[in-house]
N, C-alpha and C positions, 0 to 999 in steps of 0.2 A: 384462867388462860383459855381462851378462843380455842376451839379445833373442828376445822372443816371436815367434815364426817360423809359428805355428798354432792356432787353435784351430776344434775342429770337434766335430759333436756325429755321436755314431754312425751318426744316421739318413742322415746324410749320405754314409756309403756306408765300410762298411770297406777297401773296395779305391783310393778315393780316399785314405785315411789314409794308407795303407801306403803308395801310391805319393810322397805329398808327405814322408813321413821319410823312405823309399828314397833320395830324389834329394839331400833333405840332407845324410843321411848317407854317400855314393855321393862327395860331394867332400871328405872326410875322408879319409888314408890311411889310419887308427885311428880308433875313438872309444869313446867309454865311455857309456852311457846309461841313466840311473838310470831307473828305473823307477816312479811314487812311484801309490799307491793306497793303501785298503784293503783287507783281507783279501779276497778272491774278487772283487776287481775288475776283473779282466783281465790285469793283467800276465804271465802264463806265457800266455795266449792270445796277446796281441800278439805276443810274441817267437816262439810258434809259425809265425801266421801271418806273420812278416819271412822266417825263414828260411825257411820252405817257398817262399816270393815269390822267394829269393834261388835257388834249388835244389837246393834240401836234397830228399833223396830222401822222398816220403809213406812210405816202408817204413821209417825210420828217427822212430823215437819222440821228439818234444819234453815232454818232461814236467815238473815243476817242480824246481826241486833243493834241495828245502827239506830233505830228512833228507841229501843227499848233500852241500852247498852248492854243488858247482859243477857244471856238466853240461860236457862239452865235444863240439861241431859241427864238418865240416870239409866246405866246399862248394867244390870244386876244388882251389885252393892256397890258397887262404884256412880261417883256424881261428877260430872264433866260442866265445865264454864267456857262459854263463847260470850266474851267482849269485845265490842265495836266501841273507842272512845274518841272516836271520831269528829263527836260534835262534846265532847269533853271541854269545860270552860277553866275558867280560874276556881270558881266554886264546888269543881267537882272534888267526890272523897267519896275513897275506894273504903273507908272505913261507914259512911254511912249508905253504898250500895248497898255492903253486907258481905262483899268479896271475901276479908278479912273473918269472919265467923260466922257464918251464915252456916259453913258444915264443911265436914273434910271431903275436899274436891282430891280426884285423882290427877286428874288433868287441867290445867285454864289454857285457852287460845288466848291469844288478844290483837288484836288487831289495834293497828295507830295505836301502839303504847303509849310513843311519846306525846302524843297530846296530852294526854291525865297531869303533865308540870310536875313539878317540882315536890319531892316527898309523896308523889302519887301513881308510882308506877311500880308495877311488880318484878322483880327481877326473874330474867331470862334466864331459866338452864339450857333453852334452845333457841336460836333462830330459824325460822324458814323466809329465806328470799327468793319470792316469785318475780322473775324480768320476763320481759316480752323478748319474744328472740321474732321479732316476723310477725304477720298474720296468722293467729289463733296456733301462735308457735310459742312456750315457756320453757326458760330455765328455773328449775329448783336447784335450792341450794342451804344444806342441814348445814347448822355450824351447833356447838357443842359449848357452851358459853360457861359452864360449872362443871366441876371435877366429881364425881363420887367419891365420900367417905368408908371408910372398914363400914363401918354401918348399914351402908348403901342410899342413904341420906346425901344430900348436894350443897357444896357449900363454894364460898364465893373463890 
């Protein structure tokens, strides 16, 4: 069941943003967070600035990974995944990127899930929708897409 957890508009302070997904996402032991805008709407910025929040070294580049799809972060013992599947075709398989076993990720972005089709898209415990409200004006907006288990595990 969906639950809208945020919505806040930029002017509101991008470091309050950050901090109210931080904590949601912080009682996740995994999560996956779609990322949903258009084109140059901030999503590679957001996920810049999480991980830099998170401590990701400023010496180490966040860039977008749209020709590459996937970029991979590793902040302590934790490993973080930004996907762009953007130019994601019929052929693509999230099982031969590596997504799927490559290593226990804390976090995945993804951006344009849905391109990856059919049986190729990771499911959402989160969404972030970034809208243009105006000139170099956005609204966020956390939606809660998976419940937590007694466990503390997420399930559909």
């Amino acid at each position: 069941m969906a639950q809208e957890l945020l919505r806040q508009s930029h002017a509101e302070g991008e470091k309050a943003l950050l901090n109210a997904v931080q904590r949601e996402l912080a009682s996740w032991p995994t999560f996956v967070l779609w990322l949903q805008g258009e084109m140059g709407a901030g999503k590679t910025s957001f996920v810049r600035a999480y991980l830099y929040e998170q401590g990701l070294s400023p010496r180490t580049p966040v860039v977008s990974p749209t020709y590459t799809i996937m970029n991979e972060y590793q902040i302590g013992n934790d490993w973080y995944a930004h996907l762009d599947l953007y130019r994601a075709d019929e052929n693509f398989s999230l099982q031969e990127l590596g997504v799927l076993d490559a290593r226990p990720y804390r976090g995945l972005f993804v951006e344009w899930p849905e391109q990856g089709g059919p049986g190729e898209t990771l499911p959402a415990t989160h969404i972030l929708k970034i809208e243009s409200d105006g000139w170099e004006r956005r609204i966020y907006t956390l939606i809660r897409m998976q419940e937590k288990n007694k466990e503390g595990s997420h399930e559909s």
